[in-house]
C-alpha positions in Angstrom: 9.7 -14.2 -12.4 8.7 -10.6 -13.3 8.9 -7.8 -11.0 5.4 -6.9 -10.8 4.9 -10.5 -9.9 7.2 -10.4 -7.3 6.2 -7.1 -5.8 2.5 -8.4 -5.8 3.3 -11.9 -4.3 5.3 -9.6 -1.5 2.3 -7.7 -1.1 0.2 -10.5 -0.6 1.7 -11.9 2.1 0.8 -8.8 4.8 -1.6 -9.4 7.1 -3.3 -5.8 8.1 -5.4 -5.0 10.6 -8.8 -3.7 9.4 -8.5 -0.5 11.4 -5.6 1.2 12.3 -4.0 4.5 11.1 -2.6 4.4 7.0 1.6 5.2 8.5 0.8 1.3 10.0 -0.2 0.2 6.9 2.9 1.8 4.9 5.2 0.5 7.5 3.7 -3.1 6.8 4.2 -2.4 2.8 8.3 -1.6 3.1 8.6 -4.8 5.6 6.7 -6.7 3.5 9.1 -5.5 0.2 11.8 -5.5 2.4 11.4 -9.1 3.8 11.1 -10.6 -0.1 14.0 -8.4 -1.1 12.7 -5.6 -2.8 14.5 -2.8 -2.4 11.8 0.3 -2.1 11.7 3.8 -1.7 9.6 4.8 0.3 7.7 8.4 -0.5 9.5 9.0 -3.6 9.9 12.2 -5.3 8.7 11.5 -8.7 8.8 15.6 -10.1 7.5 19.2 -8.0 4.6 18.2 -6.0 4.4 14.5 -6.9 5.3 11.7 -4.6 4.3 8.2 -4.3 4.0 6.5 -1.4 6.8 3.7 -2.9 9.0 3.2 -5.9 10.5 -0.1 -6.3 12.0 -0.1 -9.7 9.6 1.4 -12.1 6.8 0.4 -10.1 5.0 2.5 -8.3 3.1 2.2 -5.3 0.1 4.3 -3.9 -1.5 3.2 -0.4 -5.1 4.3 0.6 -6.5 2.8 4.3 -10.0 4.9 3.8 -11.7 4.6 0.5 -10.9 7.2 -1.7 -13.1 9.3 -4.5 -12.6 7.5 -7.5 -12.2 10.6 -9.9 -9.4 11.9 -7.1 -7.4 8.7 -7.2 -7.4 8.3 -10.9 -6.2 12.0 -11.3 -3.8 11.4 -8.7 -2.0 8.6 -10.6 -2.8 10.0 -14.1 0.1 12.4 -12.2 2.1 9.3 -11.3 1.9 7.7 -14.1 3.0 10.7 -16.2 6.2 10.7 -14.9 9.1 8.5 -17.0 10.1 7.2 -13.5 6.9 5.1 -13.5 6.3 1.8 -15.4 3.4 0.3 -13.6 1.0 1.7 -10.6 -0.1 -0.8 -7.9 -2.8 0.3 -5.9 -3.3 -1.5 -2.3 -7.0 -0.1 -0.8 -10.4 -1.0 0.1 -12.8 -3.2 -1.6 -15.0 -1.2 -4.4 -12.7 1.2 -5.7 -12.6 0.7 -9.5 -9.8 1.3 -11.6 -9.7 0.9 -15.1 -6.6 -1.6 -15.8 -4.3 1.5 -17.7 -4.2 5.2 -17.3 -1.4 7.1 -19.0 -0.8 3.8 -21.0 0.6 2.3 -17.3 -1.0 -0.6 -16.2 -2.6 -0.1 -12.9 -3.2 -3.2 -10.8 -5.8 -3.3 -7.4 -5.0 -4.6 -4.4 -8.2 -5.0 -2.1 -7.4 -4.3 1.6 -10.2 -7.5 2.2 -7.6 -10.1 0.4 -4.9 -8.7 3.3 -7.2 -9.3 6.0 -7.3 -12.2 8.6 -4.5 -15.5 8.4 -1.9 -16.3 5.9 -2.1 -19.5 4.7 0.6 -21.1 2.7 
């Protein structure tokens, strides 16, 4: 299995509460990694002034828990993605943010904070 899928499949599994402050949500996100074992970084220096919220491999993470401006967001991981340390982006944040499915020639995938809402099912 590839790591992205593996990382997304981890990712999947969390169950979030819809309210509650963003340091919950990135503690859920390493427990989550850590419980498939993925080994993560978690806030990792990517260059002066640029750090993701996790790195596990050359994939990096970026957690929002309020919806950000689009045109912030995409300039924020135009800087991730610019960095040789980064292969992939996964973003994990509320419904109706659109990202376009590359920037910087990484692919960026979406992960909806709705899909991590309410009871895991197998």
């Amino acid at each position: 299995m590839e790591m992205h899928d593996l990382v997304m499949d981890a990712l999947r599994q969390m169950r979030c509460p819809p309210s509650g402050p963003e340091m919950q949500l990135h503690e859920m996100t390493a427990a989550a990694l850590e419980a498939c074992g993925l080994a993560a970084e978690h806030e990792a220096r990517l260059g002066p002034g640029c750090r993701i919220d996790f790195l596990v491999g050359d994939i990096g993470i970026e957690v929002k828990k309020s919806r950000p401006q689009p045109a912030a967001l995409r300039r924020q991981l135009a800087r991730y993605a610019a960095c040789g340390a980064i292969g992939e982006l996964i973003v994990i944040a509320p419904r109706g943010v659109n990202l376009p499915p590359s920037i910087g020639g990484k692919r960026v995938t979406m992960l909806g904070l709705d899909r991590l809402w309410g009871i895991s099912l197998p």
